[in-house]
C-alpha positions in Angstrom: -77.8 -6.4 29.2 -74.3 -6.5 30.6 -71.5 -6.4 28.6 -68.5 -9.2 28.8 -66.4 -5.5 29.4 -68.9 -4.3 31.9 -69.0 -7.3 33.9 -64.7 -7.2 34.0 -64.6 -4.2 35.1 -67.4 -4.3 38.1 -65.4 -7.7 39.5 -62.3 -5.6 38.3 -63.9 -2.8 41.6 -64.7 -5.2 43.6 -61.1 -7.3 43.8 -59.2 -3.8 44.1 -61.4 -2.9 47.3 -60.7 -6.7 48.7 -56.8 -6.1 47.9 -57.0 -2.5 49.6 -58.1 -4.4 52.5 -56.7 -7.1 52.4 -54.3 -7.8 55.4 -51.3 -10.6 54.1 -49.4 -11.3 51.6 -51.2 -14.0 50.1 -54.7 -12.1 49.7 -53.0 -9.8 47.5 -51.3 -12.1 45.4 -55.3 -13.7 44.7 -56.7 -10.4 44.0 -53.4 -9.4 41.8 -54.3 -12.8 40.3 -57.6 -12.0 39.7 -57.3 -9.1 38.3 -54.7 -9.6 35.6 -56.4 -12.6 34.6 -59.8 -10.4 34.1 -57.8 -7.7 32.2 -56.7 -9.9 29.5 -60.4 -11.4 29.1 -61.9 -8.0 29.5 -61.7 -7.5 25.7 -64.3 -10.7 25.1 -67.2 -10.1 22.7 -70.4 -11.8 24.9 -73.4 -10.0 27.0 -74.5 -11.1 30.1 -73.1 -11.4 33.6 -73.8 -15.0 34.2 -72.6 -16.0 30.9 -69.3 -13.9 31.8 -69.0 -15.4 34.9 -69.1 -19.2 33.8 -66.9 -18.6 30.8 -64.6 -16.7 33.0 -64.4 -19.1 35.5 -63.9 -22.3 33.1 -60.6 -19.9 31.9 -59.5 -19.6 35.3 -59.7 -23.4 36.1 -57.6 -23.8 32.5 -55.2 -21.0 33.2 -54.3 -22.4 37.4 -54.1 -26.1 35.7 -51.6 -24.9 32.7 -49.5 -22.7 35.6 -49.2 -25.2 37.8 -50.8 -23.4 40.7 -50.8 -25.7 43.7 -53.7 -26.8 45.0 -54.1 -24.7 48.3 -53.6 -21.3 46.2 -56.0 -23.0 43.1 -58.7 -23.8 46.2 -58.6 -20.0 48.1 -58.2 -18.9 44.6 -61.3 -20.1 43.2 -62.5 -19.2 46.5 -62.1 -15.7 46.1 -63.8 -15.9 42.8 -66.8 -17.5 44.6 -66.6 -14.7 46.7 -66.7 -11.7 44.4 -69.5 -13.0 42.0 -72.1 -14.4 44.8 
């Protein structure tokens, strides 16, 4: 089974091949987003990819809320997040 680690680091490859292709400003900024939020819950003790990806995603939603992220950037952020675990 997939580690919480495992699981970081594999969306971790995926959002740095987005950013490297990524062709504006504000894709970047969502992948940069992305991935600093996955490096600080990288360290979670769990096992399984869909369990990561639901408790990751619930953190997100908390995290854009408590920053004040506006709405657009919350929407093509989440978006992005759809994205990279479909």
């Amino acid at each position: 089974m997939t580690t919480f680690a495992e699981r970081a680091d594999a969306l971790s490859d995926q959002l740095r091949d987005l950013e490297h292709q990524a062709d504006d400003g504000d894709q970047l900024f969502y992948c940069a987003y992305l991935l600093g939020l996955l490096g600080l819950h990288s360290a979670v003790e769990g096992e399984g990819a869909d369990t990561f990806d639901a408790y990751f995603e619930q953190e997100l939603k908390d995290t854009l809320e408590a920053e004040g992220v506006t709405e657009q950037d919350q929407s093509r952020i989440l978006g992005l997040w759809q994205q990279v675990t479909a």
